[in-house]
RONU-782890 format. One line per field, with one value per residue: x, y, z of N, C-alpha, C in turn; residue number from 1. Coordinates in steps of 0.001 Angstrom, whole numbers. Atoms other than C-alpha are relative to their C-alpha. Layout:
# RONU-782890
n_px	(X_...) .
n_py	(Y_...) .
n_pz	(Z_...) .
ca_px	(X_...) .
ca_py	(Y_...) .
ca_pz	(Z_...) .
c_px	(X_...) .
c_py	(Y_...) .
c_pz	(Z_...) .
k	(NUM_...) .
# end
This chain:
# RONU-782890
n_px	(-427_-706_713_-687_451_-1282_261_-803_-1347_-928_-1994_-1116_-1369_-1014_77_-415_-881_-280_632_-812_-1032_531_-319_-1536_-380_277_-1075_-806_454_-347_656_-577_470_-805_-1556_-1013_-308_-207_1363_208_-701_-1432_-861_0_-1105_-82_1054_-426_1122_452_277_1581_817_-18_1365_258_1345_-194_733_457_38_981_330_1706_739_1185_1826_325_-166_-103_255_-921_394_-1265_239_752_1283_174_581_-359_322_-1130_647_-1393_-1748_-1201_-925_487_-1002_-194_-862_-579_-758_827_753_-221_-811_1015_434_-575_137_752_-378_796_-1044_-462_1192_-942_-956_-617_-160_-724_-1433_-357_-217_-1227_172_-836_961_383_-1352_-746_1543_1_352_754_-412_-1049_-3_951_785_371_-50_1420_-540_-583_1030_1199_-812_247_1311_514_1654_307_-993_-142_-664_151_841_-1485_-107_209_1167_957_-256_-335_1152_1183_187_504_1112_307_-29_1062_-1044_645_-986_329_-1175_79_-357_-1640_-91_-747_-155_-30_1206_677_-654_1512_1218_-1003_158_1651_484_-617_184_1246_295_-500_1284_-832_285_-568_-1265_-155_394_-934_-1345_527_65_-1201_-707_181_-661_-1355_-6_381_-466_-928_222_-438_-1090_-231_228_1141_274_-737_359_363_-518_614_-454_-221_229_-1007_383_-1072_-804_-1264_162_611_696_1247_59_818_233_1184_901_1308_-58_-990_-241_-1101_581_323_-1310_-573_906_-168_-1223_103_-589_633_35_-1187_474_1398_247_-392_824_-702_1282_124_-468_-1022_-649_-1846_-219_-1055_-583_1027_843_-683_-474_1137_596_-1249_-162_-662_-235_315_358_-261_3_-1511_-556_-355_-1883_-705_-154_-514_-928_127_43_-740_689_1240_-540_-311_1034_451_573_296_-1131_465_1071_-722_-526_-1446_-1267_-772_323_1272_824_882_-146_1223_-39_459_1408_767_164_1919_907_916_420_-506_-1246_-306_-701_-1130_-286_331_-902_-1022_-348_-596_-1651_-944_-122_-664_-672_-301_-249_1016_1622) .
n_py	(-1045_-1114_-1130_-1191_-1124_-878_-1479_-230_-1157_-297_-1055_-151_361_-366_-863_665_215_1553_1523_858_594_1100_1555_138_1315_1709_1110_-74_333_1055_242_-128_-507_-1247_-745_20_-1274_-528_-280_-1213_-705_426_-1086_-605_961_1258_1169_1061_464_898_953_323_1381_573_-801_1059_-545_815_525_321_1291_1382_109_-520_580_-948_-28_-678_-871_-1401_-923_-706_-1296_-756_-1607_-275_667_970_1368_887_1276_739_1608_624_-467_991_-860_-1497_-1116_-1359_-504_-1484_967_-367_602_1265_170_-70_1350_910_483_-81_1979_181_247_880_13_-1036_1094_-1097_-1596_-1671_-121_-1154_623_637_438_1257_1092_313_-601_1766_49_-558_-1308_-207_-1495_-738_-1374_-462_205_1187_785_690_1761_1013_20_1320_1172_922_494_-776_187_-883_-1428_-1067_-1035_-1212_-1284_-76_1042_-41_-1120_109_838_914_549_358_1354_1587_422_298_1126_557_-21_-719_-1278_-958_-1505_-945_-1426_-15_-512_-1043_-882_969_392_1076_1366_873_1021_795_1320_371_-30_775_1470_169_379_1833_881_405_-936_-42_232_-1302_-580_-4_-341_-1659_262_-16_-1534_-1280_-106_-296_-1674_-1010_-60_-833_-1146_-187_-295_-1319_-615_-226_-1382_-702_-876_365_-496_200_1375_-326_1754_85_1455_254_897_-633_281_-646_-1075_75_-147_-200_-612_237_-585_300_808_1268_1471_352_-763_423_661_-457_-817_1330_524_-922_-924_-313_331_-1571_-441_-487_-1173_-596_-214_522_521_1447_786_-835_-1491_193_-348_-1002_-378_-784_469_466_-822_-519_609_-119_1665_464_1706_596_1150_526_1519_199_884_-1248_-385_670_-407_-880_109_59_-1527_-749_-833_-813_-1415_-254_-688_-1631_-863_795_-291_-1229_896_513_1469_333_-541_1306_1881_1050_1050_1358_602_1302_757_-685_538_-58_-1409_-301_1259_-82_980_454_-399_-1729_135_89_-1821_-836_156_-634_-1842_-441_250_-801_-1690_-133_1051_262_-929_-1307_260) .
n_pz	(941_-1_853_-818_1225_-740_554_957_-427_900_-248_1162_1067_-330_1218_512_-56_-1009_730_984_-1252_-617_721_158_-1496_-11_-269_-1246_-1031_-750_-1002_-1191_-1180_-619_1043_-657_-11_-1445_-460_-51_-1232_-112_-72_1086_582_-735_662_-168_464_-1225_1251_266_-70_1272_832_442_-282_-526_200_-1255_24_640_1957_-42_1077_235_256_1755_938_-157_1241_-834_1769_212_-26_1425_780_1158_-1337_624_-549_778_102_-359_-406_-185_966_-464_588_-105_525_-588_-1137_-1312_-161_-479_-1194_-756_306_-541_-1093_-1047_-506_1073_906_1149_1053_763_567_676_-902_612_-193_-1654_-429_205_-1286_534_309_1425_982_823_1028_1543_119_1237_428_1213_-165_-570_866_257_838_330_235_-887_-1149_188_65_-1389_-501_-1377_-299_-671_90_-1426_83_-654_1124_366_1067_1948_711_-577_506_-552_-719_907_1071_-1033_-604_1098_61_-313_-1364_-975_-158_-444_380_-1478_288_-648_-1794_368_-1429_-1400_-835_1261_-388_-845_1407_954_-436_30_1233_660_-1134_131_1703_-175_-1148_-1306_-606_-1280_-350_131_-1698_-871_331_-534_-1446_-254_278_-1346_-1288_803_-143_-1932_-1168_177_-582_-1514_33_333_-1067_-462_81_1278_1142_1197_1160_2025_1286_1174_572_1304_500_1317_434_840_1729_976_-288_-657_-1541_157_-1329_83_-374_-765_397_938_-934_-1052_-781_-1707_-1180_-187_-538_-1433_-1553_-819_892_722_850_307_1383_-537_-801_568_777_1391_200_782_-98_306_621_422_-1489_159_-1644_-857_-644_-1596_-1165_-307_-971_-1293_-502_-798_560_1650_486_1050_-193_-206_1337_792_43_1020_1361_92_-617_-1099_-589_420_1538_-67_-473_1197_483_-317_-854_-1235_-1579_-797_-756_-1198_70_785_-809_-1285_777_-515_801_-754_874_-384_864_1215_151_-1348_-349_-145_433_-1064_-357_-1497_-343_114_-1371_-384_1135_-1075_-1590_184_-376_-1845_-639_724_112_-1250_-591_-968_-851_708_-166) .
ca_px	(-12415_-10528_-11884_-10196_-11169_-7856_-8663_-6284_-3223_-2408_1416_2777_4505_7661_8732_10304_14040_13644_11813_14788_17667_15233_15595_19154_19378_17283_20183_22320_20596_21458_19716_21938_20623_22756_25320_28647_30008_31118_28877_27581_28529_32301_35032_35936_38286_37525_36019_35719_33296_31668_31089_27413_25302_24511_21809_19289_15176_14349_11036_8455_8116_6208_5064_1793_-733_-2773_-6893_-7571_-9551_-8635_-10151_-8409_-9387_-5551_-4795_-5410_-9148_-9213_-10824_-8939_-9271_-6427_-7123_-3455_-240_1822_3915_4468_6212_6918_7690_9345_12528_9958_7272_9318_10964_7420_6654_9646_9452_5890_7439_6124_9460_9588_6683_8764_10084_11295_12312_13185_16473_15733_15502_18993_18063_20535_17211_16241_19545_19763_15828_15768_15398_12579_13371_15411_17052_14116_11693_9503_9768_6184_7879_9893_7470_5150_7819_7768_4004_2949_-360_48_1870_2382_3434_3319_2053_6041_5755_6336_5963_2513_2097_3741_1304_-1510_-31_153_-3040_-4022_-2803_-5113_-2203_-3895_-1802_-2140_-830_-415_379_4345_4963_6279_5678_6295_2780_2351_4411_1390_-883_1653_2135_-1530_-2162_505_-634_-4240_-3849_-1666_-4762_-2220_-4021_-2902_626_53_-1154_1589_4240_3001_2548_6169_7259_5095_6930_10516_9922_8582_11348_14178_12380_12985_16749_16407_17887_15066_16600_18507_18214_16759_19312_18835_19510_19682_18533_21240_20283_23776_25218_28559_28538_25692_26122_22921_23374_20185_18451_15538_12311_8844_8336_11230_10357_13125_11222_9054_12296_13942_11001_11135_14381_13757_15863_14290_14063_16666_15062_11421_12220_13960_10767_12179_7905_9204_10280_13809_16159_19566_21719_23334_25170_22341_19902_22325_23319_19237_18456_22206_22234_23665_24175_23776_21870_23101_22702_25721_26102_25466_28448_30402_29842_31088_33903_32969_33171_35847_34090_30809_32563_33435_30031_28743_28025_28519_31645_30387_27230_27856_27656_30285_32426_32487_31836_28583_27237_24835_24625_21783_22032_20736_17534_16491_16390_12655_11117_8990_8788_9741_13342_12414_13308_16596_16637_15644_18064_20925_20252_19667_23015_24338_23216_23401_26202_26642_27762_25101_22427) .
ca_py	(-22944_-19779_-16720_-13461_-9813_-7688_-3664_-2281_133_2301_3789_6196_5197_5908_8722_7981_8483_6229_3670_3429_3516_994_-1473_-811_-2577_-5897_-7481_-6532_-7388_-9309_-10382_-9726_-9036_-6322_-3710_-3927_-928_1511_2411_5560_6660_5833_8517_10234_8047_5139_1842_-1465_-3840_-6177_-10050_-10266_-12656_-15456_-14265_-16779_-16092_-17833_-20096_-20603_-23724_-27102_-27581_-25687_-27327_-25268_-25140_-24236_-23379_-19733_-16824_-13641_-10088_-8822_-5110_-5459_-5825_-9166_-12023_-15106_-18438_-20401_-24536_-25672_-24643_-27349_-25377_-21657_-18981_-15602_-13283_-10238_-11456_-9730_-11790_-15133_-14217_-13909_-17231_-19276_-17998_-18501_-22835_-22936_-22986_-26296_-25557_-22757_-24126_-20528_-17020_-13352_-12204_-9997_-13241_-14474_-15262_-19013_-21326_-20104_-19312_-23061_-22328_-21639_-17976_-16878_-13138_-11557_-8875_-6989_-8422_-11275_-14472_-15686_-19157_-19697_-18977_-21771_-24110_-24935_-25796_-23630_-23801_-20493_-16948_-14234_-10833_-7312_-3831_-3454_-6732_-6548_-6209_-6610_-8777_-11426_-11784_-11718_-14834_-16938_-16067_-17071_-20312_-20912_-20147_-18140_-14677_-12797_-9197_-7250_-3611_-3014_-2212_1318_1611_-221_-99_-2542_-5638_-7067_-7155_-8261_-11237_-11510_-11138_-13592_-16397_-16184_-16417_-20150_-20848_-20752_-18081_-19278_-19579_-15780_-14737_-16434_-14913_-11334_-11947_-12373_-9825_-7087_-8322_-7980_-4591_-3419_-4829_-3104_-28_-51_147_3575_5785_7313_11235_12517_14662_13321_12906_13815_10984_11404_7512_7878_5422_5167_3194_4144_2072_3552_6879_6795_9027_9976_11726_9886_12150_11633_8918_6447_3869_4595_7582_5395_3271_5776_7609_3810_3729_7791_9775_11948_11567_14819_14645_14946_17415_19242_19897_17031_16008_12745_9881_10591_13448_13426_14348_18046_20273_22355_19673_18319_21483_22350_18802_18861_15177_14290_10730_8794_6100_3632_300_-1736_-3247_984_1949_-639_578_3840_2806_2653_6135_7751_7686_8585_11746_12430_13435_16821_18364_15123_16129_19459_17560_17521_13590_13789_16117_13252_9745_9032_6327_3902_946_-2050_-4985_-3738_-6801_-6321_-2633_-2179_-5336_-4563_-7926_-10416_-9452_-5733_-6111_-6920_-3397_-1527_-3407_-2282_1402_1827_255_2128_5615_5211_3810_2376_5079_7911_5774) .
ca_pz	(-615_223_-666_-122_-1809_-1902_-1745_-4405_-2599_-5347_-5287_-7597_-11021_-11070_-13745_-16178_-15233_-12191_-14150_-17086_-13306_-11987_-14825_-15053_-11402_-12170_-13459_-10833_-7971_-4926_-1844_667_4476_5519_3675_4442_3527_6437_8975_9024_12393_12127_12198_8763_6794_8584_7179_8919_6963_8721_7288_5641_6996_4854_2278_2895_3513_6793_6181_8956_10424_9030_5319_4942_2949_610_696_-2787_-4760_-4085_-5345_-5011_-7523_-7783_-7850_-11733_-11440_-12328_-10270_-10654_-9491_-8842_-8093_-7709_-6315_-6682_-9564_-8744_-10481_-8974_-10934_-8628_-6173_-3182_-4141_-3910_-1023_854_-1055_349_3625_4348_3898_160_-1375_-2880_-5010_-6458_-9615_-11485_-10239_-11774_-12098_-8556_-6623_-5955_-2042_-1586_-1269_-5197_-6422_-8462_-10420_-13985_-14857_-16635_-17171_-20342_-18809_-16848_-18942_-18662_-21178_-21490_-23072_-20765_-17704_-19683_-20214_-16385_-16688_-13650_-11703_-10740_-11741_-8841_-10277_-9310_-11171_-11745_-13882_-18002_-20651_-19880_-23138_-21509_-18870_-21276_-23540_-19956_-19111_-22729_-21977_-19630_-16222_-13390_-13000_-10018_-10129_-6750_-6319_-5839_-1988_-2032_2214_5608_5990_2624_4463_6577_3285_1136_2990_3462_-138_-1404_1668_508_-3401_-2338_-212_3196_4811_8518_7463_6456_9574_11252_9329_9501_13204_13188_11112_13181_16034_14139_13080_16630_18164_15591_15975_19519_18734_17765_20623_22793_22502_19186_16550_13677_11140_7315_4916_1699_-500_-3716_-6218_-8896_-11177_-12214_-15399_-16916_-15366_-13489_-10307_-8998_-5297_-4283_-3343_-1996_-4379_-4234_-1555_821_2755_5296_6283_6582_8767_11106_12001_13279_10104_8029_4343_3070_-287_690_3281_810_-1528_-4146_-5293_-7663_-7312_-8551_-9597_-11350_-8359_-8812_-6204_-6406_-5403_-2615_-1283_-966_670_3078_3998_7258_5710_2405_1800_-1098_-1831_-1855_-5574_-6607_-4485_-5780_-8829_-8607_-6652_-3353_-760_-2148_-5993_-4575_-3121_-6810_-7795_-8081_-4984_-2746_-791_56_2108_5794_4792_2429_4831_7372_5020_6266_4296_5305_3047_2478_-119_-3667_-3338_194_592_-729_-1162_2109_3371_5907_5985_6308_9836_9498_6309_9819_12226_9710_9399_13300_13880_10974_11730_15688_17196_20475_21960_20698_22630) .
c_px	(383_-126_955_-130_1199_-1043_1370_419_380_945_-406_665_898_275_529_1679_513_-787_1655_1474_-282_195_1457_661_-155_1204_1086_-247_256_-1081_704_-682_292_1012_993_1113_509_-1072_-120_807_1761_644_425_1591_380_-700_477_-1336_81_-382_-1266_-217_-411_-1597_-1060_-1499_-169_-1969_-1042_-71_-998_-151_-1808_-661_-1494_-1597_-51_-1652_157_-678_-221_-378_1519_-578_-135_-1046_20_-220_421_-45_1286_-236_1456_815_1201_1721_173_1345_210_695_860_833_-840_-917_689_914_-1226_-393_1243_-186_-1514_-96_-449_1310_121_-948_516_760_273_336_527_1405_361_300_864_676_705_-1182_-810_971_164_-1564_724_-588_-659_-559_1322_23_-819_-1456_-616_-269_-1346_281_628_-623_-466_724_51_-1223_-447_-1274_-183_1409_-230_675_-574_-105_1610_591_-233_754_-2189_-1206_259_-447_-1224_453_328_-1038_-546_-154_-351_861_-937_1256_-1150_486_-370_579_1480_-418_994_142_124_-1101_-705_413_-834_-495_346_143_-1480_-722_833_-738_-1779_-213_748_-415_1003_-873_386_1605_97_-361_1079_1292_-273_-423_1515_836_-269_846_1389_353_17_1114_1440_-226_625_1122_-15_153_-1161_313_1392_-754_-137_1153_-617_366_-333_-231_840_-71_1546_386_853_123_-556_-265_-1047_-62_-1226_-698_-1309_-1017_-1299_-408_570_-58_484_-328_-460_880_643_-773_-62_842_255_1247_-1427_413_1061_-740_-1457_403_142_-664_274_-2012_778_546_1973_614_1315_224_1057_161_-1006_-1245_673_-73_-1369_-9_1568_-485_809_845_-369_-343_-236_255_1050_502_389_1001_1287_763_675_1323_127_-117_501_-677_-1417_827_479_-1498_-250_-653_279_909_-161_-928_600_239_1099_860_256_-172_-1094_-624_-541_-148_-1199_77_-1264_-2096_-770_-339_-1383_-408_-1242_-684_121_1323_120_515_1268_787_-180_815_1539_14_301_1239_1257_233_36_1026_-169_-17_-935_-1696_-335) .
c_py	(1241_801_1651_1436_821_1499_493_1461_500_771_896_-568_997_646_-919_-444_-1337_-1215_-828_-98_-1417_-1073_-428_-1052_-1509_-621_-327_-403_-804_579_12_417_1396_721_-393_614_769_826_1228_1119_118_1178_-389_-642_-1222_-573_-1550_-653_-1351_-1413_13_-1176_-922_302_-1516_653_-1370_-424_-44_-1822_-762_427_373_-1069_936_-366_681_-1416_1046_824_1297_1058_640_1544_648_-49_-1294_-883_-959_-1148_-1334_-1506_-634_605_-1277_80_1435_976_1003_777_1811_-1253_431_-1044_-1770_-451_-222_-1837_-1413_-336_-193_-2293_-601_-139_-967_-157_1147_-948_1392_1165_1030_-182_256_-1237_-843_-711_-1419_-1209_33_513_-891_135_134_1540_-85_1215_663_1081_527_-586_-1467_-1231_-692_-1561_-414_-51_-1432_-840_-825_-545_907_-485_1197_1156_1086_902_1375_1296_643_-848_345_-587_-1121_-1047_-1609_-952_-382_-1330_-1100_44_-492_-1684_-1028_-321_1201_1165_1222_1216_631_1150_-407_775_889_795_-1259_-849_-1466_-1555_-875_-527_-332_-1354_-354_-498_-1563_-1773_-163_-478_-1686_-556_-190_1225_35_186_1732_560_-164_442_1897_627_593_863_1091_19_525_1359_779_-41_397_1183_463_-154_1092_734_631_1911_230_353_-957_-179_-30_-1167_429_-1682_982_-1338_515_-1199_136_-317_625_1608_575_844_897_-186_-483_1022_-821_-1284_-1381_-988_184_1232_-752_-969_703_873_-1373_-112_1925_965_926_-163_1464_549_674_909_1260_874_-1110_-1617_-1645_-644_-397_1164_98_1237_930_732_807_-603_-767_1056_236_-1210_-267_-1364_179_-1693_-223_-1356_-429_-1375_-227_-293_1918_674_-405_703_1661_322_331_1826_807_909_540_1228_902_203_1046_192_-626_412_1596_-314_-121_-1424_-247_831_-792_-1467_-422_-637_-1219_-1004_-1533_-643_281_-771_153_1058_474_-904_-401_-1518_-1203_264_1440_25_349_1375_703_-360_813_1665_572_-138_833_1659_440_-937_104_1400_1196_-589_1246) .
c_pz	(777_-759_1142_-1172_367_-344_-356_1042_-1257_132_-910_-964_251_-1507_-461_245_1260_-1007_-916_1642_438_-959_-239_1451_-352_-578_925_1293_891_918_1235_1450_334_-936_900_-109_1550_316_128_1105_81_-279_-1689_-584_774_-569_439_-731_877_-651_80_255_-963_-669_-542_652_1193_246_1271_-109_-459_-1499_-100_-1023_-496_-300_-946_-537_707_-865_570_-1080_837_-308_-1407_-168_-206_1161_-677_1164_60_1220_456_30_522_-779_85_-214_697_-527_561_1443_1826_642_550_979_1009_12_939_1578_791_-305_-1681_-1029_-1046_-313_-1268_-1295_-1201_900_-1296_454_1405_772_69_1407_-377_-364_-1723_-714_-1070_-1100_-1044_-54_-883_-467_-1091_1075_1322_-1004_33_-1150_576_-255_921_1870_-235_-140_1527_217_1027_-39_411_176_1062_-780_789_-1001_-641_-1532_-1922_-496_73_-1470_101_966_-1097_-783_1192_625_-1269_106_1428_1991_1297_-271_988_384_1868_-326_549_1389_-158_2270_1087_152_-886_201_432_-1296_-704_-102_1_-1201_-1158_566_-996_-1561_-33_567_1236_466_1746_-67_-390_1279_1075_-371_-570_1311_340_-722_496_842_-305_80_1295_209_-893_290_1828_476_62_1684_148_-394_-920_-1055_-874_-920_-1148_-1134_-1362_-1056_-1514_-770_-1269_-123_-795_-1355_-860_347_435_1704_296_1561_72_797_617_-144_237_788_1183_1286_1477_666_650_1574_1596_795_85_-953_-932_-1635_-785_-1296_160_689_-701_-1170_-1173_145_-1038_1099_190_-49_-23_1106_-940_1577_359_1153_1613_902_384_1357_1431_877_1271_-311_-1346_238_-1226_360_-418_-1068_-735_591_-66_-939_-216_636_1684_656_-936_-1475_16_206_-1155_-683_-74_1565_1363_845_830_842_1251_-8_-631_464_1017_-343_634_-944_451_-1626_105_-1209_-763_567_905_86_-69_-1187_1462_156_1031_247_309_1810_77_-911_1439_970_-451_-9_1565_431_-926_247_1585_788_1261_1129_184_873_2175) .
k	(1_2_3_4_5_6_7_8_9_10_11_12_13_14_15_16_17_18_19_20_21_22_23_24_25_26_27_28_29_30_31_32_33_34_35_36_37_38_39_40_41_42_43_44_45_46_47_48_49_50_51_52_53_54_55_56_57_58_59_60_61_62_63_64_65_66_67_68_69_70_71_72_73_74_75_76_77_78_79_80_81_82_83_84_85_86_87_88_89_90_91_92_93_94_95_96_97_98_99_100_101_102_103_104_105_106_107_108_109_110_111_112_113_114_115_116_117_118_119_120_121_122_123_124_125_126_127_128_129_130_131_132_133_134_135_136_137_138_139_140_141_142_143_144_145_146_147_148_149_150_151_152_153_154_155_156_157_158_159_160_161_162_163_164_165_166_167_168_169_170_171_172_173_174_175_176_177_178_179_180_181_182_183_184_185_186_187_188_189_190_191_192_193_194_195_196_197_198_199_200_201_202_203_204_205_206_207_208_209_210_211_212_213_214_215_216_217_218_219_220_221_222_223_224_225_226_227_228_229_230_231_232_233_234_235_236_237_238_239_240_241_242_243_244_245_246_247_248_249_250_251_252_253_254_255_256_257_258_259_260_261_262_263_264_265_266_267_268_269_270_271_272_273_274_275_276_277_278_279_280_281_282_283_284_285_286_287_288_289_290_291_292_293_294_295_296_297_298_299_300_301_302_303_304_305_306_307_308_309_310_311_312_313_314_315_316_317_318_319_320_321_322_323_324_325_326_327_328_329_330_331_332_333_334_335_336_337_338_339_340_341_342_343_344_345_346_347) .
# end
């Protein structure tokens, strides 16, 4: 038996305006590795995009076999006991990206909308929207639900634990530092606890060794994380809150918003709040500058082309699902900014 006590990380909720942005994404979502957008560094009306790698989670080796029973108290309080993983839901595309690659994949037999990685692109969805379907979770039978404190409506969990399904909830990963126990936490509730060890082994090493892209002597730049979505009018300056701070703090930028005094999570983006935090760069995920029409229609916002970033197109760019899902691919979220915000030449 496999026994493991998590101690509960609690984040920040997210106000309310990032909460209703944030649900406006889940359907949008991809899993892409890398943006491919233009790179930050590049001269001012220049854009070469580069081809994205193929968007695929890369598994460790052999076919683990899980020691269960498990029994694991999630970051809900709740001690649960879970006996079989031969059926296994996740319901967040983070969580079943952790799940595939720690070799557990073909036990996977659903996914969320977020998870669109190529090895669970072919499941059955069992998310309305942002919103979990309770029936159609239980329709796969499961031996075993995986969500996160993100997960609702919270209803939904309650009528599959009703029916007698294990559900273990984890805190959402809002920092670098939450990748180790993430994996730790996911490996241990599927009774793999070595294949967690060895795949948090290997993501330490990952990270270290993008970090150690970062030139050794430059100025800090400011970044600026811009969460929009042109459709629904959603443009919006992430602060202290929004996730994208300690990546930004890894690969050796500073956060523009935080520095700037901006305490949430969010904050509808005006010229006043730009011109305060004065970005050297922009960081936006790639489906939200899409959506607004790429550089040019970001630069059509309030305040953005006045921004030393928007007086020379600096935009750094990272695929909508990967960006902060702090997990074994965060590596490669840290190999693209370094290469995005120093080039070659700047080392």
């Amino acid at each position: 038996m496999t026994t493991g006590r998590w101690t509960s990380v609690r984040m920040p909720r997210l106000g309310a305006a990032a909460a209703a942005a944030l649900a406006l994404l889940l359907p949008l979502t991809g899993c892409a590795q890398e943006g491919t957008s233009p790179a930050a560094g590049e001269a001012k009306g220049k854009a070469t995009a580069s081809a994205a790698p193929a968007d695929r989670v890369e598994p460790l080796s052999g076919d683990p076999a899980p020691h269960l029973p498990a029994i694991v108290e999630g970051d809900d309080g709740r001690r649960v006991t879970v006996r079989q993983a031969e059926r296994v839901v996740p319901l967040t595309g983070s969580i079943s990206e952790i799940v595939f690659t720690l070799g557990l994949g073909p036990r996977v037999v659903g996914r969320d909308i977020t998870a669109t990685f190529e090895q669970a692109a072919k499941l059955p969805v069992v998310t309305r929207g942002h919103e979990v379907s309770a029936e159609s979770v239980l329709s796969l039978r499961p031996d075993v639900v995986l969500a996160d404190s993100t997960t609702g409506p919270a209803q939904a969990l309650d009528q599959i634990r009703s029916a007698g399904v294990p559900v273990v909830v984890l805190e959402a990963a809002k920092d670098l530092t939450d990748v180790s126990d993430r994996i730790t936490r996911v490996a241990a509730a599927l009774g793999v606890p070595d294949a967690g060890k060895a795949l948090t082994k290997r993501t330490d090493r990952r990270i270290a060794a993008a970090r150690e892209k970062i030139p050794a002597h430059h100025e800090k730049p400011r970044v600026a994380f811009l969460y929009v979505r042109g459709s629904a009018s959603v443009h919006l300056i992430g602060g202290r809150d929004s996730g994208a701070g300690s990546l930004l703090e890894a690969a050796g930028a500073l956060d523009a918003g935080t520095e700037s005094g901006l305490t949430k999570d969010f904050t509808p983006v005006t010229s006043e709040a730009l011109a305060k935090a004065a970005p050297d760069a922009f960081l936006v995920m790639t489906k939200g500058l899409e959506s607004v029409g790429g550089v040019d229609g970001l630069l059509e916002l309030p305040g953005v082309a006045q921004t030393p970033a928007g007086q020379q197109r600096r935009v750094v760019t990272v695929d909508d699902g990967v960006l902060l899902n702090y997990g074994p691919r965060t590596d490669q979220v840290l190999t693209s900014l370094v290469r995005q915000l120093y080039r070659d030449g700047d080392r």
